[in-house]
N, C-alpha and C positions, 0 to 999 in steps of 0.2 A: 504493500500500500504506500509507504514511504516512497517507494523507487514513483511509482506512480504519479504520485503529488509533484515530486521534484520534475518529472517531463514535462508535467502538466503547466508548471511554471513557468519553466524554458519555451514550452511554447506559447505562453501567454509573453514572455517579455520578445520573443518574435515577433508576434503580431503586432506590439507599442511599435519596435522599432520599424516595419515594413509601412504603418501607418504613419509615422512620421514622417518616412521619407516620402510618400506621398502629398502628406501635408505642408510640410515644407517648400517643395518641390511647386506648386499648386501656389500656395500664396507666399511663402518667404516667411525665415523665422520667426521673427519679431512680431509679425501678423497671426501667425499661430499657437493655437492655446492649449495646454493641455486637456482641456475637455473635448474639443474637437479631435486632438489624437483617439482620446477614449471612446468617439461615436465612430470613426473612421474604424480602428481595430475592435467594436465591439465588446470593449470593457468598460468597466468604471473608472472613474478617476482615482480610485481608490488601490484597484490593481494597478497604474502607474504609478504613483506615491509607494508601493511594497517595491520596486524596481527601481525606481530613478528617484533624485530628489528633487530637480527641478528640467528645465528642456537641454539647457546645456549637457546633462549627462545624459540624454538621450539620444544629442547631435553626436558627441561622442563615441558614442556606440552603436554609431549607422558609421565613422571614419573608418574606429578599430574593424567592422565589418568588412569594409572597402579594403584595407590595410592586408586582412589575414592572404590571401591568395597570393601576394609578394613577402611574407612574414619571413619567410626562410633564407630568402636570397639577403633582405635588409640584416637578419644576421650573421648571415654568411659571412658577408663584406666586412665586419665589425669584430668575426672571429681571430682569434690568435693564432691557432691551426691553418686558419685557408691562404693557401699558396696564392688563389689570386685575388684580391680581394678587389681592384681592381674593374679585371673582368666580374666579377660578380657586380659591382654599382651598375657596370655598365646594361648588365642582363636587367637588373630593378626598373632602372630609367625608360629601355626600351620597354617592358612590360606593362608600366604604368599608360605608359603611351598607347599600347593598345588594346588594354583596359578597359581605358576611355572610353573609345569607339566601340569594342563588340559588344561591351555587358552593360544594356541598359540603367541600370542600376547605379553602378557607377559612375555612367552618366547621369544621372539622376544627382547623384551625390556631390559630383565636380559643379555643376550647376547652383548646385543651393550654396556650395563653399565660396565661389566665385563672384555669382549674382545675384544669389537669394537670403545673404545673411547680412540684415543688415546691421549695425553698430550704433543707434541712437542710444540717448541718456538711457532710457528703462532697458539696456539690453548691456548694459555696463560690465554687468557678470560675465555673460556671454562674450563680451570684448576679451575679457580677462584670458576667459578658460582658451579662447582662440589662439593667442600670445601664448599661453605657454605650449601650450599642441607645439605651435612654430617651433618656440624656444626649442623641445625635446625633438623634434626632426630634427633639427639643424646640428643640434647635439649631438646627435647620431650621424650625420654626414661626417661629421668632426673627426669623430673615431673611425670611421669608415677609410677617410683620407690619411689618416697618421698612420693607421694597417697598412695602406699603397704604400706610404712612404717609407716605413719599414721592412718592406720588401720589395724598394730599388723600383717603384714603378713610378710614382711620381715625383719630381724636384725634393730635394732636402729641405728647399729655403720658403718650400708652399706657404704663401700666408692661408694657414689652415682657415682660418675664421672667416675670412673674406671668401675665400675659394669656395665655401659649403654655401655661402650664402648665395652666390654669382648661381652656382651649379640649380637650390632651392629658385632662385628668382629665375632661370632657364626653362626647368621642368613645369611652373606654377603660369608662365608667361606665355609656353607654349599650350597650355591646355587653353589656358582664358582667349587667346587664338583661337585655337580649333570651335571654341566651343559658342562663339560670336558668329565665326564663319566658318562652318565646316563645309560648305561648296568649295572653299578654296584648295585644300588638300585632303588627304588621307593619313591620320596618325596612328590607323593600321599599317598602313603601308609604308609611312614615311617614318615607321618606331626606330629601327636598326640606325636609321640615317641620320637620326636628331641623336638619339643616345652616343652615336660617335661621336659625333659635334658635339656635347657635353663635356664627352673625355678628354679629346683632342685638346677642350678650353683651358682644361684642369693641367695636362701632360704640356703644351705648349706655351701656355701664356704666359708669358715675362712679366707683363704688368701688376701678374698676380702673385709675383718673389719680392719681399718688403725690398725698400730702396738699400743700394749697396751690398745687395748680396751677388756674390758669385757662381 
């Protein structure tokens, strides 16, 4: 009966999150209320209150969702053991990319992160929790890069901080792209070709080694 209960659950905090992203998606965070999640997923406001404590954890947990299917490779990159870590960012980058385009969903999700969330005074929290998401990506780009550089694949003198950040504003730039105008190309098909051009940015750019380095 236990085991029971607890599926039972898992599938009730599915349903908040699937209806969120609908709702979201539909009118944009700040427009959206927890009670409408509740009539969207056919619960109560009450079964989201047992799950979340407010929308931010909600939004949250439509990301971590979007996140899992590249989970492995993001700590591949960041592992101590992986030979290449490297090519591993590179495989991430291109995947997100086309991500994007074939699983609705995730489109779904780039959409509300991009266009649909907005930042007014009553959404202050939500500012907050978004900042640090950032912050703990970028963190992890950080370590991802120092592993390259510990194994002779990128510059010694990488200004790590900046470089994760350039790499972040590349991947985030080119989705809000695609995502305005997807007539213009394909980032199913153009995934391999932007993810080089990422690396290449990382492995090549001079302007990205602090001043006077050799």
């Amino acid at each position: 009966m236990a085991r029971r209960t607890k599926q039972e659950a898992q599938e009730t905090r599915t349903q908040i999150i699937d209806a969120a992203e609908l709702c979201f998606f539909r009118k944009g965070v700040s427009h959206t209320s927890l009670a409408e999640i509740a009539k969207t997923a056919g619960v109560t406001r009450g079964a989201i209150y047992w799950h979340f404590e407010n929308k931010g954890e909600v939004l949250d947990a439509l990301l971590v969702r979007a996140k899992m299917p590249i989970q492995h490779l993001e700590e591949a990159s960041r592992a101590d053991d992986e030979p290449d870590p490297l090519g591993r960012l590179q495989t991430m980058v291109a995947e997100v990319f086309r991500q994007a385009e074939r699983d609705p969903s995730t489109r779904r999700i780039n959409e509300i992160i991009f266009h649909k969330c907005e930042y007014t005074d009553q959404m202050c929290d939500l500012r907050e929790h978004m900042r640090q998401l950032r912050l703990q990506s970028d963190l992890k780009l950080e370590s991802a890069l120092r592993n390259a550089i510990a194994k002779g694949q990128l510059p010694p003198q990488l200004d790590v901080l900046i470089a994760a950040r350039c790499l972040h504003a590349f991947v985030a730039g080119m989705l809000d792209l695609w995502l305005l105008r997807p007539e213009d190309f394909s980032l199913l098909e153009r995934a391999d070709q932007l993810a080089a051009t990422a690396i290449d940015m990382l492995k090549n750019g001079t302007a990205l080694q602090p001043p006077g380095a050799v």
